[in-house]
N, C-alpha and C positions, 0 to 999 in steps of 0.2 A: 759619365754618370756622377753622381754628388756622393760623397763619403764625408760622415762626419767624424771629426776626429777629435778625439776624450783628453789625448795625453798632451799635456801643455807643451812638453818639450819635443815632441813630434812636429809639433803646430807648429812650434817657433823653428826647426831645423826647417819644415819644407818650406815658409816665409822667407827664412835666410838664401835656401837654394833658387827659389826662385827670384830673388833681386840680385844674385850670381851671372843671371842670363842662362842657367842651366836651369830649367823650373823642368825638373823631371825625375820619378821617381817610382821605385818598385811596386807594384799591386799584386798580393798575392793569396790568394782565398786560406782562409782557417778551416782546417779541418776540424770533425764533430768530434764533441768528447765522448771517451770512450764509452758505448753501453747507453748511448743516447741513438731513437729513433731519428735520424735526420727529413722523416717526411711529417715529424709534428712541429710544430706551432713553439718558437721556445719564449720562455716569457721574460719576465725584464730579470728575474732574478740571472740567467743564461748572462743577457748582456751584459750585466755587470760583472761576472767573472770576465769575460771577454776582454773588458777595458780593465782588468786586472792583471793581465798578463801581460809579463816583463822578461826581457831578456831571454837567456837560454831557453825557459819554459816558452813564452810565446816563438822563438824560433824552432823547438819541435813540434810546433802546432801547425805549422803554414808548408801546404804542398808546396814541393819543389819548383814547378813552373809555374809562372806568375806572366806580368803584362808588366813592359816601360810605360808607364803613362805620364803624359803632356801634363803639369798644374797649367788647368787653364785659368783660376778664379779660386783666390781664398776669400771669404766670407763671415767674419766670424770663424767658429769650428768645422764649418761647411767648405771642402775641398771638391773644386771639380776638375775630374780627372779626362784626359780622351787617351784611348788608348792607341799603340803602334805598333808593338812586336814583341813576343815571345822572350821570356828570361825563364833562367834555370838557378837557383842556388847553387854556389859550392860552396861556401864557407862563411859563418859571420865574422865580423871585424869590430864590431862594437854592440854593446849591451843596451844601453841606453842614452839615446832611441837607438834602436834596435838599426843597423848597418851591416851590410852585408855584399860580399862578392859576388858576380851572376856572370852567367855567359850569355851571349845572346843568341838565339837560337833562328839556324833559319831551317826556311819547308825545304821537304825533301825534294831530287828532284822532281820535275814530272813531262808528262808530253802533250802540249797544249793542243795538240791535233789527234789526241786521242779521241776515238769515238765515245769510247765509256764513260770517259770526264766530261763531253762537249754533252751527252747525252744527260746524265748525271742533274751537269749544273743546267740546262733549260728546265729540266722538272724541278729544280729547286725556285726558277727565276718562276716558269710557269705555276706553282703552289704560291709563291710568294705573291705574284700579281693578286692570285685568289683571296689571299687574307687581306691582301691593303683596299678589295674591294670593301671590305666588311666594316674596318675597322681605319679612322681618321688618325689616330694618334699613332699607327704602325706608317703612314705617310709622311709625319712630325719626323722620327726617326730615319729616314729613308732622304730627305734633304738635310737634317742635321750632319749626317753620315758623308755623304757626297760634299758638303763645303769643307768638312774638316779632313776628312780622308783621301779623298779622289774619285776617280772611277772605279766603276767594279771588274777584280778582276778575278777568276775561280777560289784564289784562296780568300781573297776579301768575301766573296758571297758566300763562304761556307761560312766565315766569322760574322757576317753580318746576321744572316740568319740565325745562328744561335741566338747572338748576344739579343736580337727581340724577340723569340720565342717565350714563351710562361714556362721554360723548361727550369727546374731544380736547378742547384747550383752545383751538384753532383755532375751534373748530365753538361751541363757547359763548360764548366776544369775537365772532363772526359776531351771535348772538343779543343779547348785549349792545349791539351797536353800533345794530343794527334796531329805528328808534322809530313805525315804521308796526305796528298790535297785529297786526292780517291777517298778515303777513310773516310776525312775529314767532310768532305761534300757528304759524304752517305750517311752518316751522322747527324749533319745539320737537314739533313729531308726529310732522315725521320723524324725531327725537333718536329720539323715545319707543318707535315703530314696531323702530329698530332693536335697541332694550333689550330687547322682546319675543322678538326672533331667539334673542338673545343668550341671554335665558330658556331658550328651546326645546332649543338644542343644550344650554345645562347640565341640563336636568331629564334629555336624553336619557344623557348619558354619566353622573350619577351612576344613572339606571337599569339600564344598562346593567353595571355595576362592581356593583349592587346585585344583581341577576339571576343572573352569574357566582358571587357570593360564597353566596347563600342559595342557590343549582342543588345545589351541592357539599353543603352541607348537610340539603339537602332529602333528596338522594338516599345521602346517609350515612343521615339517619334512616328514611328510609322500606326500607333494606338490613335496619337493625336488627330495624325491624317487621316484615320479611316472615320473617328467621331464627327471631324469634321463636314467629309464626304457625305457621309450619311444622313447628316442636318440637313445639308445641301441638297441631295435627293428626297429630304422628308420620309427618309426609311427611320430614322431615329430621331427622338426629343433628348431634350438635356434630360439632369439629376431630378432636377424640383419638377419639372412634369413628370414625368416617369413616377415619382413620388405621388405626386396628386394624383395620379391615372389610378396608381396602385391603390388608395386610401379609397376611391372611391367606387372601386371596384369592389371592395371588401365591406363595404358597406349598403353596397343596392339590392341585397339582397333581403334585409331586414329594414330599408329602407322604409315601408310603408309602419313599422312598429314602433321606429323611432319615436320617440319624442318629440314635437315642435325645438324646445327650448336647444333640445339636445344640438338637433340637424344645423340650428344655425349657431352654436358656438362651433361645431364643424366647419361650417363653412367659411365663417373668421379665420378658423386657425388656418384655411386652408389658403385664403388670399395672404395672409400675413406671410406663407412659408414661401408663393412665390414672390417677395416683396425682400427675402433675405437673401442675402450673401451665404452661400454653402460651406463657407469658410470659418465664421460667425457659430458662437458657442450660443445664440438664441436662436440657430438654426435646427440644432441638435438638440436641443430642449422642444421647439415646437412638435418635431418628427417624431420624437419619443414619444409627448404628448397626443398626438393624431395616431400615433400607433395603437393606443391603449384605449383610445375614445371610439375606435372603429373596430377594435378587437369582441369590445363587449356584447352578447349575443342581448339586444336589445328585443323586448318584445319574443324571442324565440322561446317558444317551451315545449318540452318531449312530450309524449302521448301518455297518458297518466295509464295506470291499470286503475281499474276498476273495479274487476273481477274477484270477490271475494275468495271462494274457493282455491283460484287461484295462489291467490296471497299466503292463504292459510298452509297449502303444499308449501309453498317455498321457503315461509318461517318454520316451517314443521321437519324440512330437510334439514337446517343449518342450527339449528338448536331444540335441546329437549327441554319442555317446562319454560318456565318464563311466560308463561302464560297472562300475567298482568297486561306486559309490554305487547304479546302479540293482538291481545284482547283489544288494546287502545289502539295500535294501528290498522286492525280490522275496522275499530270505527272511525276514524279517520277515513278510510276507504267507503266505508257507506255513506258517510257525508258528504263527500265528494261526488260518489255516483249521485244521489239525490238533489243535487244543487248542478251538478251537470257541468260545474269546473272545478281545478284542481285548487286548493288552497294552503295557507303555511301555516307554523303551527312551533310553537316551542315549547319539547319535552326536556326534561331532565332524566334521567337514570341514575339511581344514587345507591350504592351498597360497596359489598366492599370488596378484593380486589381477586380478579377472576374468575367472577360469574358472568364474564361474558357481556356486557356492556357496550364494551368497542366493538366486537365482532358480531353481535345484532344490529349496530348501526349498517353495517353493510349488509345483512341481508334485510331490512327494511326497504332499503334503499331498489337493490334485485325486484322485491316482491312488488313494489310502489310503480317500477319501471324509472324510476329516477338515477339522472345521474350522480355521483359520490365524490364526493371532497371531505377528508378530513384535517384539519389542524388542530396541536397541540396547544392549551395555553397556561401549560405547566410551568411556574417561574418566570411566565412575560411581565416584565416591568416596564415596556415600552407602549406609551396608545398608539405610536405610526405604526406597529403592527395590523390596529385593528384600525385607525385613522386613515392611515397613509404621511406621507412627506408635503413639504409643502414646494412645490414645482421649485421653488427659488433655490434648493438646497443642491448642491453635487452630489450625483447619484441619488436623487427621491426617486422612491417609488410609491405605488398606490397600495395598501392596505390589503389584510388576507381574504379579503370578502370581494374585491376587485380582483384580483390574481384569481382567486377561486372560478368566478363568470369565466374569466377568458378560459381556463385552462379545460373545464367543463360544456362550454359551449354552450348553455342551455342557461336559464331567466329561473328556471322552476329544479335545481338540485338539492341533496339531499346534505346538507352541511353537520357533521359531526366534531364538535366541538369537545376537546376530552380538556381531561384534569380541571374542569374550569373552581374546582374548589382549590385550587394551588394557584393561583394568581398572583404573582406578583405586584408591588411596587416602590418604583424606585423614585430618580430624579428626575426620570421624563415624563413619570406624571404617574396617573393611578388606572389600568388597563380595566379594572372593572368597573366604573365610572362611563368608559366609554363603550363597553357591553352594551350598558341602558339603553342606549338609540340602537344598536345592533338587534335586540332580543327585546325591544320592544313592538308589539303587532300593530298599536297603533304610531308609531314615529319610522319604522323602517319601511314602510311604502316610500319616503324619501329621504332615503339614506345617504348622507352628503360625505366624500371621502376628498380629504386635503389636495390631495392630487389631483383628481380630475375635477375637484368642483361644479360639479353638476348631480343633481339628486341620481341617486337609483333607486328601483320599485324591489326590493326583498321581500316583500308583503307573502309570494306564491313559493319561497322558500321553505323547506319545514327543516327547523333546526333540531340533532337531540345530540345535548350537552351529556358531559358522564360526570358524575363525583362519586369520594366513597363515604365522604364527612359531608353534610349539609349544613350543617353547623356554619361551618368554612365560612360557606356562598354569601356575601355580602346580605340582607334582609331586602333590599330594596331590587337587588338581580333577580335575589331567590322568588319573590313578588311575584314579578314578570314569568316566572317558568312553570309547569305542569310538573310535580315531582311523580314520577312512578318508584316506589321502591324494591330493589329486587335484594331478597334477605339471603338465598344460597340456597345450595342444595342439599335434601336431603339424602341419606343413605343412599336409597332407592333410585334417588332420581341419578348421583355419581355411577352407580350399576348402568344402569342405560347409556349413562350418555360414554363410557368407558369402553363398554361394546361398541355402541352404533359409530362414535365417531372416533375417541382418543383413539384408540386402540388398534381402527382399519387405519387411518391417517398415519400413525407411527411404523407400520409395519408395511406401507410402501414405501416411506422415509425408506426405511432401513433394508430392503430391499428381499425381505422375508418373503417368503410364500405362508397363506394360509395353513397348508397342509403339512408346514413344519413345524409350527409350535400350537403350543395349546394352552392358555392361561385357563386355569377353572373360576367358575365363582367365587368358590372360599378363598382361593389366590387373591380375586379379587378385592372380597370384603374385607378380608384381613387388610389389605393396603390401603384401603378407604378408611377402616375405623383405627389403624396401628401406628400409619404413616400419613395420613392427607386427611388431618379434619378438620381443615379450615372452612370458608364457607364456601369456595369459590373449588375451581376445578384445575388450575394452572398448575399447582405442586402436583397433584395425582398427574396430568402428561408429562410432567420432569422424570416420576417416577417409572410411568410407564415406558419412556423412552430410553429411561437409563434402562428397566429390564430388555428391550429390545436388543438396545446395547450390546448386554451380554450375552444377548444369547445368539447374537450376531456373529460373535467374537467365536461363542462355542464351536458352531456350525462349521468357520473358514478353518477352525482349526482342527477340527474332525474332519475335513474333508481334506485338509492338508498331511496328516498323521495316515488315514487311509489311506491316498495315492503312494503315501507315501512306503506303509506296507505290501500294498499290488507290487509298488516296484522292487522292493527288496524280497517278494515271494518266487517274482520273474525272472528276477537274475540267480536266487538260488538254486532254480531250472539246473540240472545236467548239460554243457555245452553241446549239444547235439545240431547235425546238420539237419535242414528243412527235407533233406533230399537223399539218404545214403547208397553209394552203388558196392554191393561188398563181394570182391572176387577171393578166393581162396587157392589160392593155387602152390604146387611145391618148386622151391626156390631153386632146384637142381635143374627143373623143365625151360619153365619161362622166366624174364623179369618184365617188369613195367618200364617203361619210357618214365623220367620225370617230367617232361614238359606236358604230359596227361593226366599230374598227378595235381593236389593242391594241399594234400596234408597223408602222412605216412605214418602208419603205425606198427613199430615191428612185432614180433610176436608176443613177447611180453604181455604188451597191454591186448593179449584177443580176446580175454574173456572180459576185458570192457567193454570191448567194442561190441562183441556177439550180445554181453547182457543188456544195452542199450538199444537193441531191437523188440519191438512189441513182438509176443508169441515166437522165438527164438530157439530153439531145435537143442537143450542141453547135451545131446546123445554125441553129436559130434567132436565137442569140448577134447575127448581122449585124441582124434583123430585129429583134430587142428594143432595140434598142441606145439610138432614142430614147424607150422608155418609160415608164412610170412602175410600179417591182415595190408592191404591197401585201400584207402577209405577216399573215394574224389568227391569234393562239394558241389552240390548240383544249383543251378541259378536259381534267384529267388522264384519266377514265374513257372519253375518245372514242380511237376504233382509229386505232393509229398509220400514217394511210394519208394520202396527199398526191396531190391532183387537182389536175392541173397544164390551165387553159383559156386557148385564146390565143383573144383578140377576132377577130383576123381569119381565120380558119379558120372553117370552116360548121360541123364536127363538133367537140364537145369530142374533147381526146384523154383518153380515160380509163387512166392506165396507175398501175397501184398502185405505189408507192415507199415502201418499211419502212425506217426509218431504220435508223442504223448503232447508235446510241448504248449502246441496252438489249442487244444482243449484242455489242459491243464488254466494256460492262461484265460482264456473265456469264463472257466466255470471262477475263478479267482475274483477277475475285473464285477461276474455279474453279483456276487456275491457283497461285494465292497458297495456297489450302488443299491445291492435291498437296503445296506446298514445306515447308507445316506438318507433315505426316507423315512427312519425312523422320527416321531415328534418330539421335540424337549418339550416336556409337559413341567409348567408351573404350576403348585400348588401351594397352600397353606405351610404345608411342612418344609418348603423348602424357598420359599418363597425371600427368606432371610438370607441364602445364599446371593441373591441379587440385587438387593437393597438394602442388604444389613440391617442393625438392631433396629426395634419397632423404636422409634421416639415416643409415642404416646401408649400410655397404660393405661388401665379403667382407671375413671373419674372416680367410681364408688371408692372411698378408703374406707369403709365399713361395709361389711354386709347387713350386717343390724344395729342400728344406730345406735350410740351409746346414752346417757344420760347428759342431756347438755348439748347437743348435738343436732344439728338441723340442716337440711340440703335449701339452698337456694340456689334461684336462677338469673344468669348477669348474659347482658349482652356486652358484646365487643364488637372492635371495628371487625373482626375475622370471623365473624358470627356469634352463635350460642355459647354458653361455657357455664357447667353446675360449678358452686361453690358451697363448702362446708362452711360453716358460722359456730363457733364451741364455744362455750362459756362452763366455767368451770369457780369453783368458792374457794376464795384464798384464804379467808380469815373470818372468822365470827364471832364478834363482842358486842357490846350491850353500845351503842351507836356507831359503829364500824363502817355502817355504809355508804357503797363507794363504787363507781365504775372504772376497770381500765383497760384501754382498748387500746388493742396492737393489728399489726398487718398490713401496714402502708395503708392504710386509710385516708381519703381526703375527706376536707372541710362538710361537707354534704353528709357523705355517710358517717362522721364522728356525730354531728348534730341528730340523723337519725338513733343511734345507739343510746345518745340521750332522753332522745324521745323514748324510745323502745322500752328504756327502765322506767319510766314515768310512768307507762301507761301498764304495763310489768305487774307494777305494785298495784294498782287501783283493779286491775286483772285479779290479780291473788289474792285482794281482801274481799273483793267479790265470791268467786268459786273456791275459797279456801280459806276461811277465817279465823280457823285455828290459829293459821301459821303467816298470819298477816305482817308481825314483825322481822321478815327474811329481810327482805332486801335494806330496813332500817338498820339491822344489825351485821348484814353480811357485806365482804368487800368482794366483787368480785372481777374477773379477768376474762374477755373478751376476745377473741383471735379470729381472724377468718386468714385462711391459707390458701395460695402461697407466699408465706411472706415477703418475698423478692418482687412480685406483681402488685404496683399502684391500682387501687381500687376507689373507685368513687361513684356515686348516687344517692338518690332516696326510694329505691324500689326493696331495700333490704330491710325495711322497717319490719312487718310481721314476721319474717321469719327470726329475726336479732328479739321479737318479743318472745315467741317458742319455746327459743333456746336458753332465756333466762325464766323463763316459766318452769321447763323443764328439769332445770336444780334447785328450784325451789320449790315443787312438790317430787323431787328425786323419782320421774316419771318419764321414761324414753318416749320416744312419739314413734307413731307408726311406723312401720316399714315401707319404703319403697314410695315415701310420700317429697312430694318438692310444693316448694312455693315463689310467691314473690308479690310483691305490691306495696308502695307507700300508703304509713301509718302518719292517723294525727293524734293529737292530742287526747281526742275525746273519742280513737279508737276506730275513728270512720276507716274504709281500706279505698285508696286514692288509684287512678288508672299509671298504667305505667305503658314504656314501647317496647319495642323489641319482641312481639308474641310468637311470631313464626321464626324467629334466632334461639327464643327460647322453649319452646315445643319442640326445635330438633334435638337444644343439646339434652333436654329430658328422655329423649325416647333414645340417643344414644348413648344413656347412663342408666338404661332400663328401670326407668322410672313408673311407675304405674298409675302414680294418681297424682296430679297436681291441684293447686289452688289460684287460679286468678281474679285478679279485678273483676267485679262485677260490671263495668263502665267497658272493660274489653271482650264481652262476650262475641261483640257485632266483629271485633280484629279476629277471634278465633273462630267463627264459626266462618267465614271468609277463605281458609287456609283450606287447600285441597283435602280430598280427604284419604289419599294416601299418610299425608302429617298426622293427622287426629287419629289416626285408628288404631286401635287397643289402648287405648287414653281412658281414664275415669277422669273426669276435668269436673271443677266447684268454681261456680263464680261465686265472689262473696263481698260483701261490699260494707260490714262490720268485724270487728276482729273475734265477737264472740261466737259467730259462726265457724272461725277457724278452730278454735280452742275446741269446741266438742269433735271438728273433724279430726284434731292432727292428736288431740288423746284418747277421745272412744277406742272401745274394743269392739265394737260392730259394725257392719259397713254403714254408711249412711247414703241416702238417695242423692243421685245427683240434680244439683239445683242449674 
């Protein structure tokens, strides 16, 4: 074997030795350093102490017996050594390079006609043939060996086999050192034995990796031969038939609805696809392509309803009120039955957030018999949303109006379209722009999407958009659409709809039973008018679901705190057996066996035991007194009956005694489940316990309005809302006059306020001549609260006049009165929106008489007449008509 050697002056002594004609020299293994695992791995740091050791130290390093070895070849540092025989240390002679005395050592005797040696080495010779089947390079060794060595003879094949085994170096200096040949053979077989193992699991894991690698293979080629086979027999078509078979399968069903134009760009694509290469990336685009073209339910359309009545139940299940919307799709539906097909139709829904919008689109949709697709197109800055891709791009796809057909299956579904007043746009263009053909009645009968390039028929589509600002919606979309407005709910109609639906929906949420709780009314109203008075109904089921919440919460923890009493009532129980048998007898007469007994109680504790019997004979007590009680426990299935026998007595007494326990525990357990059925009852009073402080207080900040002082009525995106307008005299001198106006006011309502003192004055020199120089001479100051809330319009003009009327003849205006309406100039009173936003927040700031537009009598006499009633309502359409109603002292007739 080759040894390379570090130490220069080594190298040079065994070059010298060997141009001697003596080329031979000690081999002797180093032993481990101390406190080192000899079956780990050592790394280079190991070897280079190794080639660091010199002299005395490397000679207490190196086992005793060693090997003469033959230099057969120096090389560079590279020494190859063969070895010969057995050496033993006895003394060094030189430090460096290290020289040393040896003996040589021969085997011990032995008896070569021994059967146990002759047996020994065949098992050795015989494991040996075994591994050199396995392995090529133990055959290298094996003539290596025989030209340098000789023949084999017992002690050569014990040494042989070590020295190629994968045995430690431990395990072969063990072999080397062993000069008895017996040993030495039984030694080297169990080297050998283990090389074999070692065989075993390598042939297994390369089989195993071989098995995996040809399976895959196997089973690729044997795939190919059976596609083959099967062409051959005409049991099977290639890819691209199978393809065509499939596209055309999918489309003969709607085959006769198709289109002309359509069926033959179909058929194009369909010769084109076998014309391609399955390899080819314009094969995978046509496929795509023919996917999406045969997907679309051409000409198919669902069975419309018709049936009014019908319709009317199903809107009437799924929402309360909304009445405009169900109104317009009831006639939708009669225009349909009367024309005898189904047609499309683009509504808008526009209010504000809550009222239900989106989730009337789906039951429109129920009630119609249509099917339903919604998409969002909140913040789309993209048209290939609503365009599509153009084929040429990686990964196009076709448009939300294309996906919609496929997904729905149906030519005639009910498309809901939300947020369309939040439209984005960006750099891929402007998505409401390309609306216009979408949501136009007369262009979307052929609606042409990038992708598939072939018109489609939308015309029998009926789309309903939702917004909450109309403003938003481009002029030229908004055009094109039917607006319904839904303004909110009032009081009354949140009562309903909190019962009928929030309320049961939340409480199978939550896993309640009716019979557990109980919200009252006033619970109710109080969270409608304290905590939810927006327009919409979405905050009130937050609310309501957060009270379920708690009372959810209450329940599992009342019924956990109960069990949890039962059970600490149960076990406070007296440990009493189910079953007692109680002998009394004197301890002089008889004893008890223990192996009859299971529990012993000596006398001491008798009158435990005696009192722990139902109906128990005190008389005795004196006469038990020195006895011995013995108590056995009876099995659970034996009847809970206790025979009580005294020894000294002729007759047992037999008197039955039922314990307490098992009815003790029944009347406990049933007791605990009355207390589970009791209801948590929500009310007004407590109602704060599960929703905390009310956020909203009355609107009214006066009970009776002060001088200066006027209620007006504003709409918002979240409905109705009163606002106070005060005007109040800062200063009075002889030209002083002067308006100033505070409260986050925009541009609109400053210019009204201006109006408002304009027309003020020509007011007051009219009905007040005396005191015609006010406003010439006064300055005054203007507020409407809250001042953190931007406010703007021109519906605030009469009442901002009022208010400055009313400090300048220092005269409060009626109680309990609201108004609103744009003023001009010359006094006229202008129409304003918002009538039913604003008619609720008046009747929920118990308002009693308002004044509007003359121009809106036709918007308010329209509103249910749950809104309007107990209303005094004044249209008016001059401001001097206001002036006598909002300062007389007597009622006046409603106009």
């Amino acid at each position: 074997m080759p040894i390379y050697v570090k130490d220069p002056k080594l190298l040079a002594a065994l070059q010298e030795s060997r141009k001697r004609q003596a080329p031979y020299a000690g081999a002797f293994l180093l032993k481990d350093e101390p406190g080192t695992d000899p079956s780990l791995v050592s790394g280079s740091e190991t070897d280079k102490n190794i080639h660091d050791l010199k002299g005395k130290e490397l000679f207490n390093r190196l086992h005793e017996v060693g090997t003469l070895a033959q230099i057969s070849s120096i090389q560079g540092d590279q020494v190859v050594l063969i070895g010969h025989r057995r050496l033993r240390i006895t003394e060094m002679v030189d430090e460096d390079p290290l020289t040393v005395k040896v003996d040589h050592l021969k085997d011990k005797p032995y008896n070569k006609d021994d059967d146990v040696i002759k047996a020994t080495s065949f098992e050795v010779i015989s494991t040996l043939r075994d591994v050199l089947k396995t392995s090529s390079l133990w055959r290298d060794h094996v003539q290596t060996y025989t030209q340098h060595i000789g023949d084999f003879n017992f002690p050569r094949l014990a040494d042989f086999g070590a020295a190629i085994s994968g045995a430690n170096k431990l395990q072969c200096q063990k072999v080397l050192e062993e000069l008895d040949v017996y040993k030495r053979l039984e030694l080297t077989l169990e080297l050998v034995k283990k090389e074999i193992e070692i065989s075993k699991i390598q042939e297994s894991i390369a089989k195993a990796i071989e098995e995996k690698i040809s399976g895959e293979q196997r089973r690729y080629l044997l795939n190919e031969q059976l596609k083959a086979i099967k062409k051959e027999l005409g049991l099977e078509t290639d890819d691209k038939t199978a393809l065509s078979e499939k596209f055309r399968e999918r489309l003969e069903p709607n085959r006769e609805n198709c289109p002309p134009h359509v069926l033959q760009v179909i058929e194009e694509e369909l010769t084109k696809l076998q014309l391609l290469e399955a390899s080819s990336s314009e094969f995978n685009v046509t496929r795509n392509y023919l996917d999406w073209l045969t997907s679309i339910p051409w000409g198919n359309y669902s069975d419309e309803n018709f049936d009014v009545l019908r319709a009317q139940k199903i809107l009437d299940e799924d929402h309360y009120g909304l009445n405009d919307v169900k109104e317009r799709i009831l006639e939708f539906i009669a225009v349909g039955k009367l024309r005898g097909i189904s047609q499309g139709k683009i509504i808008c829904l526009s209010g504000p957030p809550g009222v239900g919008k989106t989730s009337i689109g789906r039951s429109i949709a129920r009630a119609l018999n249509r099917n339903f697709f919604r998409f969002s197109v909140g913040g789309l800055s993209d048209v290939a949303e609503i365009k599509g891709h153009r084929r040429t791009y990686i990964g196009a796809m076709p448009g939300k109006m294309v996906q919609c057909l496929k997904n729905v299956g149906t030519a005639n579904p009910l498309v809901l379209i939300d947020e369309i007043d939040k439209l984005g746009r960006g750099h891929a263009g402007d998505p409401a722009s390309a609306l216009l053909e979408l949501l136009d009645p007369e262009q979307n009968a052929n609606f042409l999407d990038h992708y598939l390039d072939v018109p489609i028929d939308l015309s029998k589509v009926l789309f309903v958009c939702t917004a909450n600002v109309v403003e938003m919606i481009p002029n030229p979309l908004l055009d094109r659409m039917e607006v319904i407005s839904i303004a909110g709910y009032i009081t009354d109609e949140k009562m309903h709809i909190a019962r009928d639906y929030l309320e049961k929906t939340t409480r199978e949420a939550c896993g309640i039973k009716p019979e557990q709780v109980e919200v009252t009314d006033a619970a109710l109203l109080a969270l409608i008018e304290n905590y939810c008075r927006e327009a919409g109904v979405r905050n009130l089921q937050k609310h309501i679901e957060k009270i379920y919440r708690k009372i959810a919460l209450q329940l599992v923890r009342q019924g956990a705190s109960d069990e949890a009493a039962v059970a600490d009532q149960i076990q406070s129980l007296p440990d009493r057996p189910a079953a007692v048998e109680v002998q009394l007898v004197d301890t002089d007469e008889t004893q008890v066996e223990d192996d009859k007994l299971d529990q012993k109680v000596v006398s001491s504790k008798n009158q435990t035991a005696a009192e722990s019997l139902e109906g128990n004979d005190h008389d005795h007590s004196s006469e038990t007194s020195a006895e011995e009680v013995t108590i056995q426990m009876a099995l659970p299935d034996e009847p809970a009956v206790v025979e009580v026998q005294v020894a000294d007595t002729d007759e047992p007494v037999d008197s039955k005694l039922y314990l307490q326990d098992a009815k003790e525990t029944e009347k406990i357990q049933e007791g605990e489940a009355t207390k589970t059925v009791e209801k948590v009852l929500v009310d007004s009073s407590n109602l704060a316990d599960f929703v905390g402080k009310p956020v909203f207080h009355a609107e009214r900040i006066y009970d009776q309005t002060p001088i200066g002082v006027v209620m007006g009525l504003a709409w918002t995106a979240m409905g109705g809302s009163t606002l106070y307008i005060e005007t109040t005299q800062i200063e009075e001198a002889e030209g002083k006059g002067a308006l100033h106006v505070t409260g986050q006011l925009g541009d609109v309502m400053k210019e009204s306020a201006q109006i408002a003192h304009t027309v003020a004055r020509a007011i007051l020199l009219d009905k007040d001549p005396d005191n015609h120089t006010f406003f010439a001479n006064s300055k005054l100051h203007l507020h409407v609260p809250a001042g953190a809330t931007p406010k703007d319009g021109p519906s605030a003009g009469c009442t901002m006049i009022t208010s400055m009327l009313s400090v300048a003849m220092k005269k409060p205006i009626k109680r309990d009165l609201a108004m609103t309406g744009e003023v001009t100039l010359t006094g006229r009173i202008l129409p304003i929106g918002g009538v039913k936003e604003k008619t609720i927040a008046a009747r929920r700031s118990d308002v009693k008489t308002i004044i509007f537009p003359l121009a809106n009598k036709r918007d308010f006499d329209e509103l249910a007449p749950n809104v309007k009633e107990g209303l005094d309502v004044h249209f008016v359409d001059d401001y001097n008509q206001i002036f006598d109603l909002a300062f007389s002292d007597g009622q006046n007739e409603k106009k």
